[in-house]
Every structure is written in C-alpha cells, then in structure tokens.
N, C-alpha and C positions, 0 to 999 in steps of 0.2 A: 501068838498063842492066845488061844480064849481061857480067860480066867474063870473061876467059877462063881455063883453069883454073891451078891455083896452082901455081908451081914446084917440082918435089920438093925443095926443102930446105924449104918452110915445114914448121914441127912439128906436131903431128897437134892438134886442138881439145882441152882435155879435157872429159870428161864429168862433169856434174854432176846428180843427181837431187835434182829440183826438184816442187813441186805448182804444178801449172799452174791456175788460179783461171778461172771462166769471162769476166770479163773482161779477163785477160790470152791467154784462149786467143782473144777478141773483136782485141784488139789486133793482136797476131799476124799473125791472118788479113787485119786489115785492112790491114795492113804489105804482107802479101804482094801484096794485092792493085791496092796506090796503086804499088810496084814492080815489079809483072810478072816477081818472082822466079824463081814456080814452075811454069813455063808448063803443068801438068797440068791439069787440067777439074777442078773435084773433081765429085765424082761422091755426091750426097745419098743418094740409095739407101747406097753403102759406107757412110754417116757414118750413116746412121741405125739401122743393123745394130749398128755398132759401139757405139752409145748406149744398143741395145736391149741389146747386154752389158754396159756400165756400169752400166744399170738393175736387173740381173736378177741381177746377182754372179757372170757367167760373167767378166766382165773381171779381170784379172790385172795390177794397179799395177807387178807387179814383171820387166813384161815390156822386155825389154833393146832393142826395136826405139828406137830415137835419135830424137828430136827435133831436126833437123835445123835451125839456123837461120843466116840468113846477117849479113852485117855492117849492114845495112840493120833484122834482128829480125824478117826476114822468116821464113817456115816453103818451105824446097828441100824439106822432106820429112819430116811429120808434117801437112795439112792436113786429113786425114779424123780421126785421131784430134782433131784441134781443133775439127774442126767437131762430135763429135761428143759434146766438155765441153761444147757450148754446148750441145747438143740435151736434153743428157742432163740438165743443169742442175748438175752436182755436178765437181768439183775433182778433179783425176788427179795421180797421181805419172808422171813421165817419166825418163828420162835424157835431158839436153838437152845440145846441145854446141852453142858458136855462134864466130860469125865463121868457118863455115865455108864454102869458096870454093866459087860455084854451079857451076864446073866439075865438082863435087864430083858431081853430081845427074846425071854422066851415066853413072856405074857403081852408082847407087842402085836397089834394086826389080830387082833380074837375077838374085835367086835363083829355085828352084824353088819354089814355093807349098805348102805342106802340104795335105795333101788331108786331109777328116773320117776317113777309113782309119785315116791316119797316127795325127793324133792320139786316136783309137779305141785305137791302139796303148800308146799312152802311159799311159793307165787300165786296162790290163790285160787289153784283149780279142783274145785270139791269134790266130784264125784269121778264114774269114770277114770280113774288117773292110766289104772292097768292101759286100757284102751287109748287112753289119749296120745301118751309115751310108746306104745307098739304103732301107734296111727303116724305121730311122727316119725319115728325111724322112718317106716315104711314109705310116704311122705316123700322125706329128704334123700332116701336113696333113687327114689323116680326119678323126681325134683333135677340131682343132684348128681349121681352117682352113676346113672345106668349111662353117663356119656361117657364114663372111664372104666367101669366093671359089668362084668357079662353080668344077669341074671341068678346062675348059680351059684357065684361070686357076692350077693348082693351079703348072706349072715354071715358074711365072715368081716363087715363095715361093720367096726365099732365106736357109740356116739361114746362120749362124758356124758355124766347127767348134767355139768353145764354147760353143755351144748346142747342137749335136748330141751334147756328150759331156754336158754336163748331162741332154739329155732322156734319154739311157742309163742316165747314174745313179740319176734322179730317177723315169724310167716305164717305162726299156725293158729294164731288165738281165738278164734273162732270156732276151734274143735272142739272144746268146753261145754258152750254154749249149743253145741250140737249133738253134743250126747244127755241131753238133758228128755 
C-alpha cells in the first residue's frame, strides 16, 4: 500500500554509493513488484538499451541519477537501471538512498531529458550537434543495422546518447569538422 507523501520536517534520505550485485538488483525488483510500489510499467526496450551501455562501456558507474528505494526495499525509481544489471549480467555502482517516502515519486523523472545534441555538446562538438546526432543514427543504422532490419524498420533502432557520443568518437569524428 502507497502511503501518502512525508511531512516536510522528515530529514531528507542519505545517500550512499553502493554496488548493486545482480541478485540484489533480482530482489529489488522483486520487492517492488510483490508491493506495487512503483506503479511505472517498466518498459524492456529502456532496460535493454541501458544493458547495451553497460556492456559496451558507454555506461558511467559514477552517474549521480539515485536509486530510489522505499521502506518496503522496493525501487519508486531506479527499475530500468535494475533491470538492466540483470540483463547485462554485471554489478553497477549506484547512489542509493532508501526509506524514501513514495510520495517522493511524484516529483521524480520532470526534468528535461538530454537530447544526443546536448551531450554532443559535452565531448566537444560545437556546432551543428542537431545534424551531427541525426547524421549518426543514420550513419550507424547503414553502417550497422540495415544487415538485420529492413529499411522501414530502421526509426524504430534506438541509440543512448552514450552510444551516440561513443560512435562519434569511435567512427564518426570527422562529422564536426564537416559541418563547419
């Protein structure tokens, strides 16, 4: 049962970074899911994206998004990254905070979303980013893709952005410098 949210004088959770093991990221989930903590859908496609960074070393351990868990040890917000220790088969570092109250989970996830642009931005590609990030996709699906998906098939291949700023580094880094 979801309580309702916590009274502003409870103290904020702390945070602890923690290696989440695949059968504690097992537990977890299963937590969440014998409680109907986190009434989101998970969505496999997201977790499997996210495994495919894990796998590939676009994943970043020292990423500050929280592990949200509640007093139950359920996951209000981290289940695609959990689901995606499981996929990926390999142990994650987190920041976790728990007994956090599931009222908690209705101002979770309302930021703005980084767009591949952005973090384009980040590795040092100044202009052009729109262009450069649509030029990869498009790119990596030629490249990549058109050997196991038809054509019409291709917008339905979804990168990460760090996998898009991977394949820039790794095969496109020149597109940059070509839209200049």
């Amino acid at each position: 049962m979801i309580e309702d949210a916590a009274p502003a004088t409870v103290a904020l959770p702390d945070l602890v970074r923690e290696v989440v093991t695949v059968a504690a990221a097992a537990d977890i989930l299963e937590k969440t899911r014998l409680h109907g903590c986190n009434p989101r859908k998970l969505d496999s496609s997201h977790a499997r994206r996210l495994a495919r960074d894990m796998c590939n070393g676009s994943w970043d351990d020292y990423n500050p998004d929280v592990l949200s868990l509640c007093s139950h040890g359920a996951a209000i917000q981290g289940q695609h990254r959990l689901q995606a220790v499981i996929i990926s088969k390999t142990p994650r570092s987190f920041l976790v905070a728990r007994d956090v109250p599931h009222g908690a989970a209705t101002t979770m996830d309302c930021g703005k979303a980084r767009s591949a642009a952005t973090a384009l931005s980040l590795v040092g590609v100044d202009g052009h980013r729109k262009d450069v990030s649509s030029t990869i996709r498009l790119l990596q699906n030629y490249d990549v893709e058109r050997k196991k998906v038809a054509w019409p098939a291709w917008r339905s291949v979804v990168y990460t952005n760090a996998e898009i700023v991977r394949f820039f580094q790794s095969e496109y880094s020149d597109l940059s410098s070509s839209c200049h």
